[in-house]
C-alpha positions as a LaTeX table, in Angstrom:
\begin{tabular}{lrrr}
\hline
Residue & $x$ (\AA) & $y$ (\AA) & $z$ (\AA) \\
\hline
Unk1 & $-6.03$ & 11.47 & $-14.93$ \\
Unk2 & $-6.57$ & 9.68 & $-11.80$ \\
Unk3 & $-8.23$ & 6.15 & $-12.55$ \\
Unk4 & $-10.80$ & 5.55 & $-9.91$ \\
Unk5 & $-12.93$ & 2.15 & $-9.42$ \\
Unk6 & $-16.43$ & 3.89 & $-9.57$ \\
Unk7 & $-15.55$ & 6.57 & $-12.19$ \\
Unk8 & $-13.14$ & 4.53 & $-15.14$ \\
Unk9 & $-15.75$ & 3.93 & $-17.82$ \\
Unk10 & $-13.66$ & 2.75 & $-21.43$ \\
Unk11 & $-15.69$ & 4.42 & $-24.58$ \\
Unk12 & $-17.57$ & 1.48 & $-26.40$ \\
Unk13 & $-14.74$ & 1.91 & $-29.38$ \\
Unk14 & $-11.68$ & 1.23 & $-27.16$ \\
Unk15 & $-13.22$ & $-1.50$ & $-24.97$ \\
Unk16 & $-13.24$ & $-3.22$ & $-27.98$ \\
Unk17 & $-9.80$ & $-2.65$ & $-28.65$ \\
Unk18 & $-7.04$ & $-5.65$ & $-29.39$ \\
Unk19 & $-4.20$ & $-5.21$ & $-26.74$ \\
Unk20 & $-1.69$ & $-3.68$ & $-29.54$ \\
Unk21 & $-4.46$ & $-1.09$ & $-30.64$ \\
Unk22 & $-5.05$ & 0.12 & $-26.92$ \\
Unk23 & $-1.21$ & 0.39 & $-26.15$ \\
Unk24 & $-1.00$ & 2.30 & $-29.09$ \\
Unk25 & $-3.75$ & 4.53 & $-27.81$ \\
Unk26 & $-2.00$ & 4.78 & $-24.64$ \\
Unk27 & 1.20 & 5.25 & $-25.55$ \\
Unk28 & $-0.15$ & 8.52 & $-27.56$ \\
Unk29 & $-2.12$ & 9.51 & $-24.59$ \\
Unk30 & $-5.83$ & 8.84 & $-24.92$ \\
Unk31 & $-7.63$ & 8.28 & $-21.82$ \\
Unk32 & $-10.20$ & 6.44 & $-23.15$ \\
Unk33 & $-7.11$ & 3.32 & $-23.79$ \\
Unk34 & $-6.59$ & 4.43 & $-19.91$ \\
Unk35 & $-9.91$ & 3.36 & $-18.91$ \\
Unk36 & $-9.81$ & 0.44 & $-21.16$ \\
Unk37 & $-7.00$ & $-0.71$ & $-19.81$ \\
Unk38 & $-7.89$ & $-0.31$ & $-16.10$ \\
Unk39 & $-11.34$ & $-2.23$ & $-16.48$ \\
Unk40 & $-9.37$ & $-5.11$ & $-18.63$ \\
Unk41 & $-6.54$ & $-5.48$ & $-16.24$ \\
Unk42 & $-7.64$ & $-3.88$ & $-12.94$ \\
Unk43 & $-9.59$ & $-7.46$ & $-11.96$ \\
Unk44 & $-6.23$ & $-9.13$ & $-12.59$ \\
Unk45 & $-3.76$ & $-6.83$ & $-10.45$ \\
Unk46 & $-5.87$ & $-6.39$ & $-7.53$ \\
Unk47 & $-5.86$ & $-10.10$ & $-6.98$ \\
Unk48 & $-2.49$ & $-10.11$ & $-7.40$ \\
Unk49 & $-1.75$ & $-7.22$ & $-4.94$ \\
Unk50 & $-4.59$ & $-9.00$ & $-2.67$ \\
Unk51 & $-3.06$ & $-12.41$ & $-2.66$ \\
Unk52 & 0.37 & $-10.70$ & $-1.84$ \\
Unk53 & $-0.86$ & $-8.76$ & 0.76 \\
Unk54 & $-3.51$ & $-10.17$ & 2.06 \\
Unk55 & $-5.39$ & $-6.82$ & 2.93 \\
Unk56 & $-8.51$ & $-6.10$ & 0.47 \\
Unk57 & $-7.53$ & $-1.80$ & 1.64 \\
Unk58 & $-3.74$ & $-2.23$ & 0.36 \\
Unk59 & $-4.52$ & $-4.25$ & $-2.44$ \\
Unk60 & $-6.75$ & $-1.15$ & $-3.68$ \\
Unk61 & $-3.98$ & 0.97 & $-2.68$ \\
Unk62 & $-1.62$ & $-0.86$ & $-5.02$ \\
Unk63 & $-3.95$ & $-0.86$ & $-7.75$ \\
Unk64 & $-4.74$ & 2.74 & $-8.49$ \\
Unk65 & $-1.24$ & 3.22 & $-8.00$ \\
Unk66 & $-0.08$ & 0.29 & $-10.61$ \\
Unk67 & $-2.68$ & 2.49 & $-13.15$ \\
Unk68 & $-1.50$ & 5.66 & $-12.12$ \\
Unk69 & 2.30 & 4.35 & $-13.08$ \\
Unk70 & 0.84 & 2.88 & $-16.37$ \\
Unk71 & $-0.52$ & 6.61 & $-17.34$ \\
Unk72 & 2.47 & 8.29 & $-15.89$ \\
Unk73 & 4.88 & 6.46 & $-17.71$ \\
Unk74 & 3.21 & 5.38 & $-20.77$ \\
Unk75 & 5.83 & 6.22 & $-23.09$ \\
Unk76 & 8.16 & 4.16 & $-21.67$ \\
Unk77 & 6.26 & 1.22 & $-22.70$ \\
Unk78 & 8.24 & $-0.98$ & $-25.44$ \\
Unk79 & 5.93 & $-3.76$ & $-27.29$ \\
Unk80 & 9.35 & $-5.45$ & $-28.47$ \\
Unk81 & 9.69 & $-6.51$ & $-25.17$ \\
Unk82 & 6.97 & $-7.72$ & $-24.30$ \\
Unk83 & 2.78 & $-7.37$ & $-24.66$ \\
Unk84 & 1.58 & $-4.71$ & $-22.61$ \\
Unk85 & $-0.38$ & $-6.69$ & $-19.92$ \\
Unk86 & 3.59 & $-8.30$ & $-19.17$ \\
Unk87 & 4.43 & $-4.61$ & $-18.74$ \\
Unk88 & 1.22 & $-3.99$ & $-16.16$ \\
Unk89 & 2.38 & $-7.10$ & $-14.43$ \\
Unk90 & 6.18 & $-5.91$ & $-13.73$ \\
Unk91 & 4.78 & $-2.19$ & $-12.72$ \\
Unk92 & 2.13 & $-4.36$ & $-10.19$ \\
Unk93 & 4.85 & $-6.48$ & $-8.94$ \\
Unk94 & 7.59 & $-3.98$ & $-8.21$ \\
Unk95 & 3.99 & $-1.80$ & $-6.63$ \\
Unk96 & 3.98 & $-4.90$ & $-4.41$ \\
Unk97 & 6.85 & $-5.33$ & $-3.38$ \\
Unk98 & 7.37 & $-1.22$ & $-2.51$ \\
Unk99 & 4.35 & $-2.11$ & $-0.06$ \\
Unk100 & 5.74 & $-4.84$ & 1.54 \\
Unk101 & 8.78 & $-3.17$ & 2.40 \\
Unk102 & 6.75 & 0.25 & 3.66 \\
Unk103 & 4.50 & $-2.24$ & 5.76 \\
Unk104 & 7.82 & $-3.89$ & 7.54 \\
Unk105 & 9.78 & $-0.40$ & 7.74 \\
Unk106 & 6.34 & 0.55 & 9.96 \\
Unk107 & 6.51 & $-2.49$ & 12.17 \\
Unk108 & 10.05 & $-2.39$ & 12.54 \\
Unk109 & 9.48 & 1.44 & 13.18 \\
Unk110 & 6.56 & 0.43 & 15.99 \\
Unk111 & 8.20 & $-2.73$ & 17.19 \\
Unk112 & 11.45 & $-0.09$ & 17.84 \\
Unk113 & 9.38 & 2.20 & 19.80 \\
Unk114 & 8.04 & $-0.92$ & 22.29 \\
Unk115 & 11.02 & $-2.03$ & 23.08 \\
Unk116 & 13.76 & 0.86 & 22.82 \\
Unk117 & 14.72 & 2.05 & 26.51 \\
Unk118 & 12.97 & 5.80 & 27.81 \\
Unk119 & 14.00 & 8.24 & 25.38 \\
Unk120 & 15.45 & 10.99 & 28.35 \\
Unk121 & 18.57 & 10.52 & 27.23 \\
Unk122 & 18.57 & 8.96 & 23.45 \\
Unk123 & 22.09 & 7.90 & 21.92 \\
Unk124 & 24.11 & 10.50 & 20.40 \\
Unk125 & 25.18 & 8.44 & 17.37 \\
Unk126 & 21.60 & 8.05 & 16.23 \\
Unk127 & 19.86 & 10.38 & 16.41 \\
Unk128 & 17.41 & 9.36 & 13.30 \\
Unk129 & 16.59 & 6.23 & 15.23 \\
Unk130 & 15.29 & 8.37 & 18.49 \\
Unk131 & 13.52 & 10.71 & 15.98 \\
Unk132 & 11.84 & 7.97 & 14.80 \\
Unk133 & 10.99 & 6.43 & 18.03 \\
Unk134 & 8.79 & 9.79 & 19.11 \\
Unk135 & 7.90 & 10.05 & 15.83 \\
Unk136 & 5.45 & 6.38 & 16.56 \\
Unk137 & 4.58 & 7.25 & 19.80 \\
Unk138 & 3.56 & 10.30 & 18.69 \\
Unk139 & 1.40 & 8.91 & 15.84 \\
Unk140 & 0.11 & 5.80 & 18.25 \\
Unk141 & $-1.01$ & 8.13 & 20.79 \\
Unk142 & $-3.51$ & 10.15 & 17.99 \\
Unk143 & $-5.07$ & 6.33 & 17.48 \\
Unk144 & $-8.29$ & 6.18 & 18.44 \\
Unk145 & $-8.25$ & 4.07 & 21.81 \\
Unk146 & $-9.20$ & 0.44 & 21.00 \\
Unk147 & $-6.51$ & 0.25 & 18.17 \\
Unk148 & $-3.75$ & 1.97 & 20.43 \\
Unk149 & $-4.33$ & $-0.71$ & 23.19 \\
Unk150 & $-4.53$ & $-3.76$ & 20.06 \\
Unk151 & $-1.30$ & $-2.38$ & 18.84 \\
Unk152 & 0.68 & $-1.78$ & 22.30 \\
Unk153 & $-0.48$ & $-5.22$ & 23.47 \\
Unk154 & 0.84 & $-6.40$ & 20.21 \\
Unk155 & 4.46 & $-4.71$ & 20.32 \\
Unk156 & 5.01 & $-3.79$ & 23.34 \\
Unk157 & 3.88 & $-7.28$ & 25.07 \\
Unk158 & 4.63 & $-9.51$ & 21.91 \\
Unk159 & 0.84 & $-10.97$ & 22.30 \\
Unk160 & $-0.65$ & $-12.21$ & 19.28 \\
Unk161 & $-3.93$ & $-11.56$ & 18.22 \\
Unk162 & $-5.22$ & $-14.59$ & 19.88 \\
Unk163 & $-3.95$ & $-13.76$ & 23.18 \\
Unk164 & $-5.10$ & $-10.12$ & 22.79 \\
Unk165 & $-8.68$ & $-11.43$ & 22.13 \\
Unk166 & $-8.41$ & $-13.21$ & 25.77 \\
Unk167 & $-7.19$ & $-10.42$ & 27.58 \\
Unk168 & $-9.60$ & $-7.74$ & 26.25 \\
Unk169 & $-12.70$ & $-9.90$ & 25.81 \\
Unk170 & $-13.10$ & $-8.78$ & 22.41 \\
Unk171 & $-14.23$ & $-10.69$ & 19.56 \\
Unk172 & $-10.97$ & $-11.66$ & 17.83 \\
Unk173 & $-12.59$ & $-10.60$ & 14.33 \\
Unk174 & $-12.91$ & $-7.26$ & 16.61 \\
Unk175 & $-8.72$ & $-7.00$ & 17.35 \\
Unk176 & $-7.98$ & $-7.99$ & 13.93 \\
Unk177 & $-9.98$ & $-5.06$ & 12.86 \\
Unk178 & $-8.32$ & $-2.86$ & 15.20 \\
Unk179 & $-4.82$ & $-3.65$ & 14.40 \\
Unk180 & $-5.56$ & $-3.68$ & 10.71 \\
Unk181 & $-7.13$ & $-0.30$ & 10.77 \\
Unk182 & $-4.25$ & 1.17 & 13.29 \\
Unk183 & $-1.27$ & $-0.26$ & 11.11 \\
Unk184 & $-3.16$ & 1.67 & 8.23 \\
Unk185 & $-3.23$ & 5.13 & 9.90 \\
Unk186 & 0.26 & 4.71 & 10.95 \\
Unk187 & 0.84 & 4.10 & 7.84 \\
Unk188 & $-0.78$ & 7.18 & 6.03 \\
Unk189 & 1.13 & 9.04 & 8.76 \\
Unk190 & 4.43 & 7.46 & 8.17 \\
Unk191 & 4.79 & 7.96 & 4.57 \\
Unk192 & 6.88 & 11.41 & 4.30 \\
Unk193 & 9.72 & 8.83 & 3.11 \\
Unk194 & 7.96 & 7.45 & 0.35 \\
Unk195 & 8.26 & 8.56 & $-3.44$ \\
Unk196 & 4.56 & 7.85 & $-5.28$ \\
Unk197 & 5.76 & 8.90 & $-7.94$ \\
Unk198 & 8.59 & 6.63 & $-8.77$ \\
Unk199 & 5.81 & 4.45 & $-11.02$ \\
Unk200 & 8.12 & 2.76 & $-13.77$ \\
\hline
\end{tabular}
């Protein structure tokens, strides 16, 4: 089951459920616990994820992922250590933290493409590291226009968001937007190295 916002409806009977009773229910596999549990606890890790992240997109992101770990590994919930909210809490914060490390690996991964030297005649002992370096210019060039020139501006002229505003004339709500919604296609395009399934 894949919980979604607009579709996760808990039966009547286990959105009534005491915390033990629905991690019972999930533990054994009933999807009705599942969508209990996502409209009890879903409020609580998205504002988690969103204060962490600061980006309302990622935050979603992180939760369907936090519910999809909770489904996928169920059984390996223990109520001797601890209540099973605790246990949605440790899968959202190690969710977080896998996010902010994919978000800096991509603007390490950009900022390296900025500022490397022409790639004619890339170092022999790293290979990966060229690779990488066509791999984001690749992906920046398939950006649509205004967030390629928000992002090169950005990395490849270290000017802040601010300074970007002046140059281009756009609203700075405008090159926020941009950058926000560039980083996040790079992103979706950058993930090959990523393991969603790695949940608990």
């Amino acid at each position: 089951m894949s919980p979604q916002r607009s579709a996760v409806r808990p039966s009547p009977a286990a959105g009534s459920l005491t915390d033990e009773e629905l991690a019972r229910g999930l533990v054994a596999g009933d999807e009705d616990c599942l969508a209990a549990a996502y409209h009890r606890w879903s409020p609580m890790v998205h504002g988690l994820a969103w204060r962490s992240l600061g980006d309302a997109k990622e935050a979603e992101d992180v939760t369907q992922q936090v519910f999809l770990g909770v489904w996928r590994g169920r059984r390996g919930f223990r109520p001797e250590r601890g209540t099973v909210g605790g246990w949605i809490v440790g899968i959202t914060r190690r969710r977080i933290a896998d996010a902010l490390s994919a978000r800096t690996r991509r603007l390490h991964l950009v900022a390296a493409a900025g500022s490397s030297p022409a790639l004619v005649e890339p170092s022999a002992g790293k290979p990966d590291a060229a690779l990488d370096r066509v791999l984001v210019l690749h992906e920046l060039a398939r950006l649509p226009a205004p967030q390629q020139r928000v992002l090169r501006l950005t990395y490849y002229e270290d000017l802040t968001q601010t300074q970007i505003a002046r140059r281009t004339g756009w609203p700075l709500g405008t090159v926020k937007s941009h950058a926000r919604r560039g980083l996040h296609q790079l992103r979706r395009r950058l993930q090959d190295d990523e393991h969603p399934d790695h949940y608990t």
